[in-house]
N, C-alpha and C positions, 0 to 999 in steps of 0.2 A: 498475513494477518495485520490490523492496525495497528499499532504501537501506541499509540493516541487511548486507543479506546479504556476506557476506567478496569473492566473485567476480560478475560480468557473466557470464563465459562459462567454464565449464572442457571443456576437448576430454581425454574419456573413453578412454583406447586412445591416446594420442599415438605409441604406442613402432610402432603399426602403419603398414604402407603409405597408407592412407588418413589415419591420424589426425595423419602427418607432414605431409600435404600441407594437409590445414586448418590445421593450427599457422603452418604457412609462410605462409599469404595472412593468416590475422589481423598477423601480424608484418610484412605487407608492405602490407597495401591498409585494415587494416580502422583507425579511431579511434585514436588514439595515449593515450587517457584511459580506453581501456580494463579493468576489473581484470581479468584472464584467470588463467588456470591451468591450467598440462599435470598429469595425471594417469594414473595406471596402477601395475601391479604391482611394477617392477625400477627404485629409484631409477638407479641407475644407466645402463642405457637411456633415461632421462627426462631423465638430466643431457646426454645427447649428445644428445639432438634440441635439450632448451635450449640447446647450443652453436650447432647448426646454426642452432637462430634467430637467436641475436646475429649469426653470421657474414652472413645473408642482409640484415638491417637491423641498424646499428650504433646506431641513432634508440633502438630500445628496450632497456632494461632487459632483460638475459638471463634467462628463469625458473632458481629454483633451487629446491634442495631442502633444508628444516631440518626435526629432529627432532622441535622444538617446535614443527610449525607455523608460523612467522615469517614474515612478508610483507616483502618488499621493498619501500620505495615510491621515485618519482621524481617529480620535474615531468613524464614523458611517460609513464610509465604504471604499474601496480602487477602485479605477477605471480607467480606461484608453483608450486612442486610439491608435486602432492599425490599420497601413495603407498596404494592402496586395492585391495583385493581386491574379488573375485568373489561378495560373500555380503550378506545384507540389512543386516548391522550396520553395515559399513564403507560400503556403498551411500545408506544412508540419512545417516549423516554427509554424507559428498561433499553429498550431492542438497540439505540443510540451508543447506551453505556456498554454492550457487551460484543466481542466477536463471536462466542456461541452462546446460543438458547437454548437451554432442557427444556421443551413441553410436557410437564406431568398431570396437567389438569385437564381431567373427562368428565361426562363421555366431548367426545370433540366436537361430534355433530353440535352440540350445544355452545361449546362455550372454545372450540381452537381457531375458528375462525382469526378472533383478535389478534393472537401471537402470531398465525401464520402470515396474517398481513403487514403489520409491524415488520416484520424481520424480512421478507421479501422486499419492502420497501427500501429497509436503512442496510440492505447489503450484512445483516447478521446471518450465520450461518444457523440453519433448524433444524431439530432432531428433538422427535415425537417418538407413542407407542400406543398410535389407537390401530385396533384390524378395524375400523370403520372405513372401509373400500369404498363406498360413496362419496364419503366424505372427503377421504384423499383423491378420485376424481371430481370433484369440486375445486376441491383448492388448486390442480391441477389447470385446470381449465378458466380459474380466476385469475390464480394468480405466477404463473410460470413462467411469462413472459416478465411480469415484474422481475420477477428473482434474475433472469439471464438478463437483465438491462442492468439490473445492482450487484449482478456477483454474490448473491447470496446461493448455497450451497444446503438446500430443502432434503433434507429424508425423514417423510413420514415411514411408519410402522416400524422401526429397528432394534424393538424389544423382543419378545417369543413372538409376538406377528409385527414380523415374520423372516427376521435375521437368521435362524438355524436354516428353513427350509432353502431361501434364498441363497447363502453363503454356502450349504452343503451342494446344492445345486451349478453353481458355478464353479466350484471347484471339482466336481465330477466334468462340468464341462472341458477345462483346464486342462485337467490330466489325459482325455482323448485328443485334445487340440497338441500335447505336449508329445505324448506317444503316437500319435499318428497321423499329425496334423491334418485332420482331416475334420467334420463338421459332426454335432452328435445327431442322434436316431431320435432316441427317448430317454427321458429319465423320469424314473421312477422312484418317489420317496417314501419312506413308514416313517410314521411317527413308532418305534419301536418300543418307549417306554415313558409313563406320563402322569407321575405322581405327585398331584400340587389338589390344593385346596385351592376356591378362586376369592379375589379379594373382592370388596363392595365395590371398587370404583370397576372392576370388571364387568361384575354382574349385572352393575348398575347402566354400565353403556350397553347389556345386551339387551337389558330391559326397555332400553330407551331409545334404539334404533328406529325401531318401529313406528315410535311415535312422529319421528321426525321424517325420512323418506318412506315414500311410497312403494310398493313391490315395485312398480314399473322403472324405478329410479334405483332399486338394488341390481334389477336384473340387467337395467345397462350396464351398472357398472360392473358386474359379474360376466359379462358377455366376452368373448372370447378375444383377449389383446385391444380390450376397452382402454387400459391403460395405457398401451405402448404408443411410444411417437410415432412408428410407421407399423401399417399393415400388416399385421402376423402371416405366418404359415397357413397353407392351405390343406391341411392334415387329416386326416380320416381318426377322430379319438379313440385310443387304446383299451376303449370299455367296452365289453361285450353284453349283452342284452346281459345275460346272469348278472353281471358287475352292475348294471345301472338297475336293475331291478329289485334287487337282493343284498347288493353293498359287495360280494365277495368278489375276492381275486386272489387268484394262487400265484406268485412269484418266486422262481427260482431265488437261491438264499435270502432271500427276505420273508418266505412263507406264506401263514395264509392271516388274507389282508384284506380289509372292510374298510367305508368311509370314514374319513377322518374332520373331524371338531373343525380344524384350521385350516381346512383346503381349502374352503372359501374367501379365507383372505389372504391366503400364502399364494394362491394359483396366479391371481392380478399383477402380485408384486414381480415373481417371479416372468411375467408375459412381457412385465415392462423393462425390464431389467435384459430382456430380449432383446426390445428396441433401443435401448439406452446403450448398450454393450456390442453392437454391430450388429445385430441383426443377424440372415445370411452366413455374413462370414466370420461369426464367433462361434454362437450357437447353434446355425444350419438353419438352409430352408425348410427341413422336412423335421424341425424340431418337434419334440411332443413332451408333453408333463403331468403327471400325474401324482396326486400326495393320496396315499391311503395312512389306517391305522392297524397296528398289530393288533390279530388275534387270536386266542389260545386254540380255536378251533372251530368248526364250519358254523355250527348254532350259535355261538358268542358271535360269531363276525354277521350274519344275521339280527341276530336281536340288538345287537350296536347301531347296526343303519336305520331299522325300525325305529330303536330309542330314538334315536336324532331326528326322524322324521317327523314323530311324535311330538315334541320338545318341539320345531319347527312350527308346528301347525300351533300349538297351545300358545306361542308366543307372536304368536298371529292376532289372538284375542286380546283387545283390550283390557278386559275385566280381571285376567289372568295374569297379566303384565302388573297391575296393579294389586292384587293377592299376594304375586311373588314378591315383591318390595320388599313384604312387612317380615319374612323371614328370611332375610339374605344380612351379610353385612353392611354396612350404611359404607359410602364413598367416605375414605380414609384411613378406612377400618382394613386388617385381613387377617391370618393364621400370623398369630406368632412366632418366632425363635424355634420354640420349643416343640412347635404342631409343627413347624414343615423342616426339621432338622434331616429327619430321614428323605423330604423329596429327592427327586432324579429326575432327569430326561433325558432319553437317547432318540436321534436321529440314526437311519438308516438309506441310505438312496444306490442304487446302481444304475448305471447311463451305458447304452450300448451304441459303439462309434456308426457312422452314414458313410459305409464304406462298402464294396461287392464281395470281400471273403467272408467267404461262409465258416461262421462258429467265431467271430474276432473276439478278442477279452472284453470281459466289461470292466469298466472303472465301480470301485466302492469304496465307500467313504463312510465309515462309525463315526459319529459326533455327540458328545455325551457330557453333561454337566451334574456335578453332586451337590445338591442344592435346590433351593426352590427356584420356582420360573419368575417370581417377581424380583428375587437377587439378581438371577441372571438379567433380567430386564435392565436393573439397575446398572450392571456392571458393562452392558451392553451400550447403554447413553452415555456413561460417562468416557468410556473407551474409544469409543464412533470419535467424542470430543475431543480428546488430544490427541488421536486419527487427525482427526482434520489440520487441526494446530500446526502438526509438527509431523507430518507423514509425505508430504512434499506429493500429495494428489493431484493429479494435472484437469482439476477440475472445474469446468467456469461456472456460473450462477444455473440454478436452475434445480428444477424436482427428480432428486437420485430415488436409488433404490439400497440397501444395504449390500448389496452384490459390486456397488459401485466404487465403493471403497478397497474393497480385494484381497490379495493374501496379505496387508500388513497389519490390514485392520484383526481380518483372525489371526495372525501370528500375536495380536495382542490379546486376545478374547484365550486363545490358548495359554498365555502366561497368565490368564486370569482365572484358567479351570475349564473352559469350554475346549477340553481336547477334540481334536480330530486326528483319525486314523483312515490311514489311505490304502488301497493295494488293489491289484488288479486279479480277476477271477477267472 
């Protein structure tokens, strides 16, 4: 990392739903030597979340905001507001002052471009959390070559889309590579348990994909190892006519199982993270992957694939897109404290090794956080963050995946709540 550079970490959008709740675990969990920095458009919005952080730890230094740029410093940490617009000039400043950058302002399609070229440029390390899969093969395809020429270190989606799938998934690979060194078959993941409210900046990028790419420009990027540097597998898909027709699939210990909300943006990351991670000879030639979602039983796992269907096509319609607007939360907005106290999420996946005895164990892995999915979001950027800092990743410039970080990164996400549990079946 630079020594030179003013900030550690500055979280991009702090004034947002999401960008409050990173702010709030760097202030609660993360190094107390850290130089950070909230950032965003309205000092004043910036000055009330720096309130909220003092109030939540008194340990640190409140960030503030000076005209001249001023730093505060302390014996426990150094912080600051930074007031920065939407445009390359101001973007490229920020990205100058910091070794990492939060991206919390969406939808991306719209408005990440800025931050992602800034920081690709001036060698800042980025870490984002849109599932806008087009949009991460854009930025891919613009700007990746920048980033490996400046040593910047790019992970789009490393919030809920789609760090559980991706992290549960390589570490089911892991453990067959570790027990039987040999290459995986398949794996298979449930979203096993999924109780969040979504917030407006959510709803509001689902709203607004649409508008910006065309089906033809979703469905390349959806297309099979669209993402990956080199050529995927040549695989025969683990879906059988019922499964793509119907959504169902029955799975030894993981049960009966229907399409899943986030395969669509979880299956890309996870293709690239293929190629980014050896290919071949980490994950296998003959790898395969599959995300469904848990269901209580045959007709719910049915009328769940229909629902999504449904909901697909409706957001297809213009008119409808715009209907939905006016009754969702507005971007910034989500479920308070007190609505999502009770959320949960569990991850479930088993991966079976690409080896000729017949019956070998499979690997599985429970992955489970108490909590809502936009804390975890939060706690997942801000950790990725001094991951990077200070995790000694042997990793040059260029567009990762959250897989690419590896067990120290979850060894930290586990000391943050995001247990995982391992054993073989």
């Amino acid at each position: 990392m630079s020594a030179s550079r003013q900030y550690d970490i500055v979280v991009f959008g702090a004034t947002g739903y999401t960008g409050k709740l990173a702010a709030e675990h760097i202030v609660k969990s993360l190094p107390t030597d850290l130089r950070w920095a909230l950032a965003g458009r309205s000092a004043s919005k910036l000055e009330a979340v720096a309130a909220e952080c003092k109030s939540s730890n008194s340990d640190r230094i409140q960030p503030y905001h000076s005209r001249a740029n001023a730093i505060v410093t302390s014996e426990l940490t150094l912080t600051a507001i930074e007031i920065c617009e939407l445009n390359d000039k101001d973007l490229t400043s920020l990205a100058k002052k910091t070794n990492v950058l939060i991206n919390t302002i969406g939808p991306y399609s719209l408005y990440g471009e800025y931050t992602f070229k800034a920081c690709s440029e001036n060698g800042t390390h980025y870490l984002d959390v849109t599932g806008e899969v087009a949009y991460v093969a854009d930025m891919i395809k613009k700007y990746e070559k920048t980033a490996q020429a400046s040593g910047a270190i790019m992970i789009p989606q490393i919030g809920i889309e789609s760090a559980p799938a991706d992290l549960v998934t390589w570490s089911l690979v892991s453990m067959i590579r570790e027990k039987f060194s040999a290459p995986t078959a398949e794996v298979t993941v449930s979203v096993h348990e999924l109780s969040a409210k979504p917030s407006g900046g959510t709803l509001n990028t689902v709203l607004t994909l649409l508008d910006v790419y065309s089906f033809k420009q979703l469905g390349a990027a959806n297309a099979p190892y669209a993402l990956s540097p080199i050529p995927g597998p040549k695989t025969k898909s683990p879906k059988s006519l019922v499964t793509k027709l119907f959504g169902v699939r029955v799975v030894p210990d993981l049960g009966i199982l229907t399409t899943s909300i986030g395969a669509s943006a979880d299956q890309p990351i996870i293709q690239r993270s293929w190629g980014l991670l050896g290919g071949n000879s980490f994950y296998g030639p003959n790898f395969q992957f599959a995300e469904y979602s848990k269901a209580r039983n045959y007709l719910i796992a049915v009328m769940m694939h229909f629902g999504l269907m449904a909901g697909a096509l409706l957001l297809a319609i213009p008119i409808f897109r715009q209907l939905a607007r006016r009754f969702v939360y507005q971007p910034g907005d989500g479920p308070t404290k007190e609505e999502y106290k009770n959320d949960r999420f569990e991850y479930r996946g088993i991966a079976s090794p690409d080896v000729q005895t017949a019956n070998p164990p499979r690997a599985y892995v429970r992955a489970y956080f108490d909590g809502s999915l936009y804390a975890f979001t939060g706690i997942s950027l801000a950790e990725a963050a001094v991951s990077i800092l200070r995790d000694g990743h042997k990793l040059s410039g260029g567009v990762y995946t959250p897989a690419c970080l590896g067990q120290k990164f979850i060894d930290r996400l586990q000391n943050a709540g995001f247990i995982f549990e391992k054993k073989f079946l």
